[in-house]
N, CA, C and O atoms as CSV, one atom per row, in Angstrom:
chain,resi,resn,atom,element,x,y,z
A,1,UNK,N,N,-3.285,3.441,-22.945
A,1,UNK,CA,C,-2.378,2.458,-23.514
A,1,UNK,C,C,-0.963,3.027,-23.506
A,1,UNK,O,O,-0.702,4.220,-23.656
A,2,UNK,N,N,-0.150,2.130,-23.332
A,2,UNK,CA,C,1.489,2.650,-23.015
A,2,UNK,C,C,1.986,2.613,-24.609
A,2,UNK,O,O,1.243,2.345,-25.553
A,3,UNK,N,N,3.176,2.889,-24.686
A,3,UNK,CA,C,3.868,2.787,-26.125
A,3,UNK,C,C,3.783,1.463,-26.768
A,3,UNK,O,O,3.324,1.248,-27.890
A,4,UNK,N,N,4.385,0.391,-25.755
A,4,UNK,CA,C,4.719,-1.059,-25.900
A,4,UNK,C,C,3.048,-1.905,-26.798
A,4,UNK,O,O,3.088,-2.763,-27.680
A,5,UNK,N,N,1.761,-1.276,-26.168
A,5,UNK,CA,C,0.326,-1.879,-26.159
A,5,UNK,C,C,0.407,-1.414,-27.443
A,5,UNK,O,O,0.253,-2.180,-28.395
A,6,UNK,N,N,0.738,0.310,-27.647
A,6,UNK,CA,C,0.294,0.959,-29.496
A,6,UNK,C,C,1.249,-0.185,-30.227
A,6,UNK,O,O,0.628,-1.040,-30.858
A,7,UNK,N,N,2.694,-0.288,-30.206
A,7,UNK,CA,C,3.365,-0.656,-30.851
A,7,UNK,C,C,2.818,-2.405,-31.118
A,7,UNK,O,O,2.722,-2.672,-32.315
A,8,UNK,N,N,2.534,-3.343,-30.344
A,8,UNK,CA,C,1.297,-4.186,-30.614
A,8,UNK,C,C,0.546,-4.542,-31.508
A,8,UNK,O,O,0.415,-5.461,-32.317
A,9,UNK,N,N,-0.468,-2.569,-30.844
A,9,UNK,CA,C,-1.284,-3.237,-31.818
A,9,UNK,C,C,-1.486,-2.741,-33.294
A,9,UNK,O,O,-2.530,-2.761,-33.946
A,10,UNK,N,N,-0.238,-2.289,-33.671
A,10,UNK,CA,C,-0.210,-1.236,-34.990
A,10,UNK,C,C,0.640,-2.893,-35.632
A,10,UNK,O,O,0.260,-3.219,-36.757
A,11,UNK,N,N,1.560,-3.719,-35.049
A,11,UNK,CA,C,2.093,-5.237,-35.554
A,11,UNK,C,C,1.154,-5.917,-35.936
A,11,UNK,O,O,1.366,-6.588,-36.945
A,12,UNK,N,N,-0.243,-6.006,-35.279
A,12,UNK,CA,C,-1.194,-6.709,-35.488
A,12,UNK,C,C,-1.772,-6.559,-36.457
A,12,UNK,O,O,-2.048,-7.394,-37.318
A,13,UNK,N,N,-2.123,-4.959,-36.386
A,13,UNK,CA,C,-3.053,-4.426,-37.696
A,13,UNK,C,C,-2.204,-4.670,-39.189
A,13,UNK,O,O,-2.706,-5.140,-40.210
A,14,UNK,N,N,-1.004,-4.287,-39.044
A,14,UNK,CA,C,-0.070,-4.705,-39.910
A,14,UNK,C,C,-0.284,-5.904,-40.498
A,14,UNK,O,O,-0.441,-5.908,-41.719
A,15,UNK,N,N,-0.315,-6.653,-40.058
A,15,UNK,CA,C,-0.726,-8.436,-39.826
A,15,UNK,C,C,-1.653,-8.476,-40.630
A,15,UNK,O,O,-1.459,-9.104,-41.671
A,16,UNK,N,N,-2.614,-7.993,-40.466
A,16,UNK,CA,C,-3.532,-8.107,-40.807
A,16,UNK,C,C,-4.250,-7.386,-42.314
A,16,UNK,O,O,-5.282,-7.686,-42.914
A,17,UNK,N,N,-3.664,-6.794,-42.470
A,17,UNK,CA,C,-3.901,-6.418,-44.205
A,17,UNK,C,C,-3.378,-7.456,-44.847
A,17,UNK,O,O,-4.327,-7.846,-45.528
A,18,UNK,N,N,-2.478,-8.153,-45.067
A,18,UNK,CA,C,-2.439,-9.291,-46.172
A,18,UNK,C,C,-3.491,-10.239,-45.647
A,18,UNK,O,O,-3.810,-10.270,-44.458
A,19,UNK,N,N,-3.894,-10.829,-46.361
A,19,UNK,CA,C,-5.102,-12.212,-46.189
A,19,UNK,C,C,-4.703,-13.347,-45.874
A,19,UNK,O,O,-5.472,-14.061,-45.232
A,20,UNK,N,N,-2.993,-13.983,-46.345
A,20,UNK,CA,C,-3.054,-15.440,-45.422
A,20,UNK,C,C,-2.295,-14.956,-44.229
A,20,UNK,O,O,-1.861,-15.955,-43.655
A,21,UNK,N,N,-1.916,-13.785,-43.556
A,21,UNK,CA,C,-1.558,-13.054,-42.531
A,21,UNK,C,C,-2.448,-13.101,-41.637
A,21,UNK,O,O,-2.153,-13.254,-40.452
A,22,UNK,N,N,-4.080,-12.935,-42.202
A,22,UNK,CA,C,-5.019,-12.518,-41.404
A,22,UNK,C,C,-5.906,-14.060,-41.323
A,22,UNK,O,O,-6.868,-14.223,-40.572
A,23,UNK,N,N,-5.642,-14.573,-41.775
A,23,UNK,CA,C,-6.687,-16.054,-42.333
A,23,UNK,C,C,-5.375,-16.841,-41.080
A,23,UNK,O,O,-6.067,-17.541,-40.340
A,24,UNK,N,N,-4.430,-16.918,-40.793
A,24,UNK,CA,C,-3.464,-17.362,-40.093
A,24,UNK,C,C,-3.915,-17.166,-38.736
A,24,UNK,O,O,-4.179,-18.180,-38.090
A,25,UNK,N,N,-4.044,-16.074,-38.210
A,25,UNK,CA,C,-4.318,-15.328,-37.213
A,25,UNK,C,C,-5.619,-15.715,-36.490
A,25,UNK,O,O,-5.836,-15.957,-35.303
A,26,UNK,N,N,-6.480,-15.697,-37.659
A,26,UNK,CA,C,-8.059,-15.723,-37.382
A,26,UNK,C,C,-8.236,-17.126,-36.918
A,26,UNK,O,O,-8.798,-17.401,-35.857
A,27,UNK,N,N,-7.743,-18.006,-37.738
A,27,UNK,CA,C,-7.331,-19.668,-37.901
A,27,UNK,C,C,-7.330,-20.148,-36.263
A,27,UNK,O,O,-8.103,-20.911,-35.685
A,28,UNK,N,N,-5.697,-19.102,-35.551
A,28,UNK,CA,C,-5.599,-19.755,-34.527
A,28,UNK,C,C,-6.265,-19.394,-33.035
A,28,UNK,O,O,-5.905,-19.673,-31.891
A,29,UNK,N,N,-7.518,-18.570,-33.628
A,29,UNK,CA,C,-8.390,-18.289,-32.611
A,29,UNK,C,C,-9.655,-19.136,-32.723
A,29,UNK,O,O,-10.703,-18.733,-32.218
A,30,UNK,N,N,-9.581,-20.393,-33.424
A,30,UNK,CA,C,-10.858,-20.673,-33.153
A,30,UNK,C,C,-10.380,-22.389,-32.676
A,30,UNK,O,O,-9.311,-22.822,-33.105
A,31,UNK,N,N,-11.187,-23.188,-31.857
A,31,UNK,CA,C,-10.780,-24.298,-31.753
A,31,UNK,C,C,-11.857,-24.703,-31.310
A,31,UNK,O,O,-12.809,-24.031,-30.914
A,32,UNK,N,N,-11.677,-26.454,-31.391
A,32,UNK,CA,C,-13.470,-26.924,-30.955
A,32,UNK,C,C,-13.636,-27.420,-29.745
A,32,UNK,O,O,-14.353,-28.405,-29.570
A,33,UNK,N,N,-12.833,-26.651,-28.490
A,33,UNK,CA,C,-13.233,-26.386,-27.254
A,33,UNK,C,C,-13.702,-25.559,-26.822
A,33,UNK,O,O,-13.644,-25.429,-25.599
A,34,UNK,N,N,-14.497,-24.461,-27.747
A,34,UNK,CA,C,-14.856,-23.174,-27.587
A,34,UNK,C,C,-16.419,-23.083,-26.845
A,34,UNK,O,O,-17.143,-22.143,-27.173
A,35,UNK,N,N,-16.770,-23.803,-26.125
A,35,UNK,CA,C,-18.230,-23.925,-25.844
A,35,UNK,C,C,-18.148,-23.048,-24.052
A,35,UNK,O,O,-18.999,-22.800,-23.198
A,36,UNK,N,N,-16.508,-22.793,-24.177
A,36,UNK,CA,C,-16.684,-22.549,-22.298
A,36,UNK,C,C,-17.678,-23.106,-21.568
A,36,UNK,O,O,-18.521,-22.354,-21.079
A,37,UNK,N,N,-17.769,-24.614,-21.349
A,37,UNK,CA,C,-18.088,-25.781,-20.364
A,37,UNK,C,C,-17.545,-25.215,-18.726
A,37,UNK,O,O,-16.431,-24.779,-18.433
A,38,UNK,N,N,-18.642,-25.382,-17.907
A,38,UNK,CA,C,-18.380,-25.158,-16.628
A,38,UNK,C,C,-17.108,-26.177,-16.443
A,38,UNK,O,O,-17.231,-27.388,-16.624
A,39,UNK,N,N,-15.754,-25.498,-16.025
A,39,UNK,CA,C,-14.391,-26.519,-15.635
A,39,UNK,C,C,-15.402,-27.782,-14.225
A,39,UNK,O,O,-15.559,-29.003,-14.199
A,40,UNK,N,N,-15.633,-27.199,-13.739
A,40,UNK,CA,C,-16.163,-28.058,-12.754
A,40,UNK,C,C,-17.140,-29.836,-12.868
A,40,UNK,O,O,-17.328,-30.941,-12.361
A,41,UNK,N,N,-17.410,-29.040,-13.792
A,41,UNK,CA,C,-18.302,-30.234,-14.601
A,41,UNK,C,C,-17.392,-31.328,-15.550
A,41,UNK,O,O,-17.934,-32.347,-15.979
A,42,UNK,N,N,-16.112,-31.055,-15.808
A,42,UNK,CA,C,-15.082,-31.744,-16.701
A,42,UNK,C,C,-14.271,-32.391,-15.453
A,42,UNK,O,O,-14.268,-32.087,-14.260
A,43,UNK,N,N,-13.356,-33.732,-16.417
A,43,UNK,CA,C,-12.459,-34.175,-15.264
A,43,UNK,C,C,-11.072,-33.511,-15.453
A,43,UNK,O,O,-10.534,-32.959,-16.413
A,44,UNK,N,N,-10.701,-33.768,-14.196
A,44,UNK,CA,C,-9.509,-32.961,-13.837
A,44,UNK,C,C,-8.490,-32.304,-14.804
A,44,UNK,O,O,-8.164,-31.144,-15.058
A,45,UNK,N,N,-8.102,-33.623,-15.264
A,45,UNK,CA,C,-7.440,-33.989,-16.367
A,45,UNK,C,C,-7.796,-33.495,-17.368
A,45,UNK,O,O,-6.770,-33.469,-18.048
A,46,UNK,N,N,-8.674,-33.023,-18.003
A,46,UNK,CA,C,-8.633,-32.499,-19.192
A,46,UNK,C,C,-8.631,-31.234,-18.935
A,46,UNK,O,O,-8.015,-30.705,-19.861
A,47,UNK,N,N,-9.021,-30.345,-18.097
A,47,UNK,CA,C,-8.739,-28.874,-17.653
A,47,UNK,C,C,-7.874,-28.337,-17.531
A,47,UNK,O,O,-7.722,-27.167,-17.881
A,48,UNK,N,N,-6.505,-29.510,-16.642
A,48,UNK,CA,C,-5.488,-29.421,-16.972
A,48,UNK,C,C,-4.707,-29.385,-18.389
A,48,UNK,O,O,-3.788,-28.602,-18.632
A,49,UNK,N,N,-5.209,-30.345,-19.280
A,49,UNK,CA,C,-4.359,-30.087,-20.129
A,49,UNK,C,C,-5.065,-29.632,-21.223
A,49,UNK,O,O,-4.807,-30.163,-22.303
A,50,UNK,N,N,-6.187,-28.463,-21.161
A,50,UNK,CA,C,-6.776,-28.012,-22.075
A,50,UNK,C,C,-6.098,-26.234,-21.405
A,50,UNK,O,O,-5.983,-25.280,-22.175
A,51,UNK,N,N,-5.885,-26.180,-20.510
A,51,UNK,CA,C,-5.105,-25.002,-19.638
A,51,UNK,C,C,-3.754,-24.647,-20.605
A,51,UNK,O,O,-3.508,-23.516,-21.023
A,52,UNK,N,N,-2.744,-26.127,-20.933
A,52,UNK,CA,C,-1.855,-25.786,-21.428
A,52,UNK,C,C,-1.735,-25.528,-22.820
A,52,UNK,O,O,-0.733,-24.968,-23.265
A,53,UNK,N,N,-2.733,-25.912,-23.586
A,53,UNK,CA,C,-3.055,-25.886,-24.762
A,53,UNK,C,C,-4.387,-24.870,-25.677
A,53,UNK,O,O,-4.554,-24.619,-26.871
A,54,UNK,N,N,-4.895,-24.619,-24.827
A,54,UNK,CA,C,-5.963,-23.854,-25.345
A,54,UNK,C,C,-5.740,-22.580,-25.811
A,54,UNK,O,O,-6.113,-22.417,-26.972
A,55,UNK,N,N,-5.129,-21.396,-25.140
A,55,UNK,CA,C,-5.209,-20.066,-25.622
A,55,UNK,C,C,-3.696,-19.945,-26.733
A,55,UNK,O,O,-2.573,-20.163,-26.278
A,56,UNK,N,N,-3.911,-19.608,-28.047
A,56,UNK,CA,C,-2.881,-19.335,-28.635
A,56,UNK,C,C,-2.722,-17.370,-29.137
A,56,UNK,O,O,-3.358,-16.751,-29.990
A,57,UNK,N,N,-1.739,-16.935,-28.288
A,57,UNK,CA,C,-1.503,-15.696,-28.948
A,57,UNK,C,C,-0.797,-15.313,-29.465
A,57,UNK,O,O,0.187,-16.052,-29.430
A,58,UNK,N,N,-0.613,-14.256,-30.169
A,58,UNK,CA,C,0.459,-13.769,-31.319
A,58,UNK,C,C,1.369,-13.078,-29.942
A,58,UNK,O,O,0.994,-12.644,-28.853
A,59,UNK,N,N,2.514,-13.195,-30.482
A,59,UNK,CA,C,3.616,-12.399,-30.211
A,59,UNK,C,C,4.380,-11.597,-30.518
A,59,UNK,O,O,5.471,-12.153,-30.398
A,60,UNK,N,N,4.528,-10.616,-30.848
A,60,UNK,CA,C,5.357,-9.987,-32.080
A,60,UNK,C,C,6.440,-9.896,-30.925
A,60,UNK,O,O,6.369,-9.851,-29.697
A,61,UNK,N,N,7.815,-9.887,-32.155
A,61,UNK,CA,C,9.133,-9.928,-31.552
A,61,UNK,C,C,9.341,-8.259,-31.512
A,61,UNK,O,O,8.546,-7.374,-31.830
A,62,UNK,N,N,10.713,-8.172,-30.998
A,62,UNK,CA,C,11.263,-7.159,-30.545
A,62,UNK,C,C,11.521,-6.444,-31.777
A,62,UNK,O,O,11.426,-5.219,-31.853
A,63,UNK,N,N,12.006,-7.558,-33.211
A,63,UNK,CA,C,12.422,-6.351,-34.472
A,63,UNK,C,C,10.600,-5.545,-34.826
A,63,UNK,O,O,10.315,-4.363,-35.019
A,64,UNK,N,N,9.820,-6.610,-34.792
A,64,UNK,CA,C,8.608,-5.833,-35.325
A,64,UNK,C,C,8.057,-4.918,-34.493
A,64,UNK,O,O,7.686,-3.858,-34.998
A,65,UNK,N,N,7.916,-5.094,-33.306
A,65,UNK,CA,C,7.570,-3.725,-32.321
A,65,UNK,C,C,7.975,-2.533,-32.871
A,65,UNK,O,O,7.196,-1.632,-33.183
A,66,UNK,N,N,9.679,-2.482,-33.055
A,66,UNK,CA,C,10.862,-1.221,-33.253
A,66,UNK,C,C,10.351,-0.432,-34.486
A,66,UNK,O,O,10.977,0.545,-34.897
């Protein structure tokens, strides 16, 4: 892991000791498209716009990395 990956994931863990920090977090990993359905088997259209909408990740900014 490089500096940038520790610095990550020490924001995350951070994150994650308070409880609506971590209940926030946890929250936006779950959604009720989670069955991973063969794409092939779905129409176009919703793959597409389950593509743009589906994965939500944290970002930590540049002050919290530092």
């Amino acid at each position: 892991m490089n500096s940038d990956e520790i610095a990550e994931t020490r924001v995350l863990a951070k994150k994650m000791l308070r409880k609506k920090q971590r209940s926030e977090i946890l929250d936006q990993t779950y959604n009720r498209y989670s069955f991973h359905e063969d794409p092939r088997s779905l129409p176009s259209w919703f793959v597409e716009d389950e593509s743009k909408h589906y994965f939500r990740h944290y970002n930590p900014t540049k002050e919290e990395i530092a």
